[in-house]
C-alpha positions in Angstrom: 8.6 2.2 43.4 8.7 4.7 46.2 4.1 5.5 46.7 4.6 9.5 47.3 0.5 10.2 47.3 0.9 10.8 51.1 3.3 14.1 50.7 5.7 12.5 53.2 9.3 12.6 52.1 11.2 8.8 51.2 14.7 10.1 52.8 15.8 11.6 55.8 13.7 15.2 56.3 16.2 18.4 55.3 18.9 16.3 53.6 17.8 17.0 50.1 18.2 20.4 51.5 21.4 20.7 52.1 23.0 20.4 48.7 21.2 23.4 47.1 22.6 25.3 50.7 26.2 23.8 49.8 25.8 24.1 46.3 25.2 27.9 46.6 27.9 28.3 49.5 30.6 26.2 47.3 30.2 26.6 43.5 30.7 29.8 41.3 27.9 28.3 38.9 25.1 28.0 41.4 23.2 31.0 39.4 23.6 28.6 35.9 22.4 25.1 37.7 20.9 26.1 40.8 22.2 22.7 42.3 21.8 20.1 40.3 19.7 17.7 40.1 19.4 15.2 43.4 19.3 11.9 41.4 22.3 12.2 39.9 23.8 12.7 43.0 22.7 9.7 45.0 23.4 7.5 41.7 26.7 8.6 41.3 28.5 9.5 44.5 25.5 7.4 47.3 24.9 11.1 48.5 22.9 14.1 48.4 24.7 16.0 49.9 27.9 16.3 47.5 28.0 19.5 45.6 29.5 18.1 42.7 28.9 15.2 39.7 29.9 14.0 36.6 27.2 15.1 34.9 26.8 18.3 36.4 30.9 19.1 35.2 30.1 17.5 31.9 26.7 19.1 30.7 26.6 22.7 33.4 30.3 23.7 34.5 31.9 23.0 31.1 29.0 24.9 28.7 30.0 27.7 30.9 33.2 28.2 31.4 33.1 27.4 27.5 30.5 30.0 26.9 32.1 32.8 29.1 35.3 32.1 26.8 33.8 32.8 23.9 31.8 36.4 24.9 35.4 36.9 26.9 34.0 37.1 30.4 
C-alpha cells in the first residue's frame, strides 16, 4: 500500500493530468464522465494517459448514446 500522508504524488508529476486534458480534447462525452476514472485506466490498458476503457464504453458512452436515443437527441 502506496503511504500518501505526505501529499506527494506515487506517479510521475502531471501525468494523471493529461487524460482529463485528452479526454476533453478527444471525446464527445467528456461533459457526462468528465474523464473517467484513473484506475481503470492503468488496470486495463498500463496507462493513464489513454482516453478510453472498457468500462468507461460499457457503463458512460453506451448509457448515453442510449439515453440520447430515447429523448431523440
Amino acid at each position: 500500500m502506496v503511504d500518501l500522508s505526505a501529499g506527494e504524488c506515487p506517479v510521475q508529476p502531471g501525468l494523471l493530468g493529461q487524460c482529463p486534458r485528452r479526454c476533453r480534447q478527444e471525446c464527445e462525452f467528456f461533459a457526462f464522465c468528465q474523464g473517467g476514472q484513473a484506475s481503470n485506466k492503468y488496470f486495463e490498458h498500463g496507462d493513464f494517459t489513454v482516453t478510453e476503457t472498457a468500462y468507461c464504453r460499457n457503463s458512460k458512452i453506451e448509457l448515453a448514446r442510449a439515453l440520447g436515443e430515447k429523448m431523440g437527441v
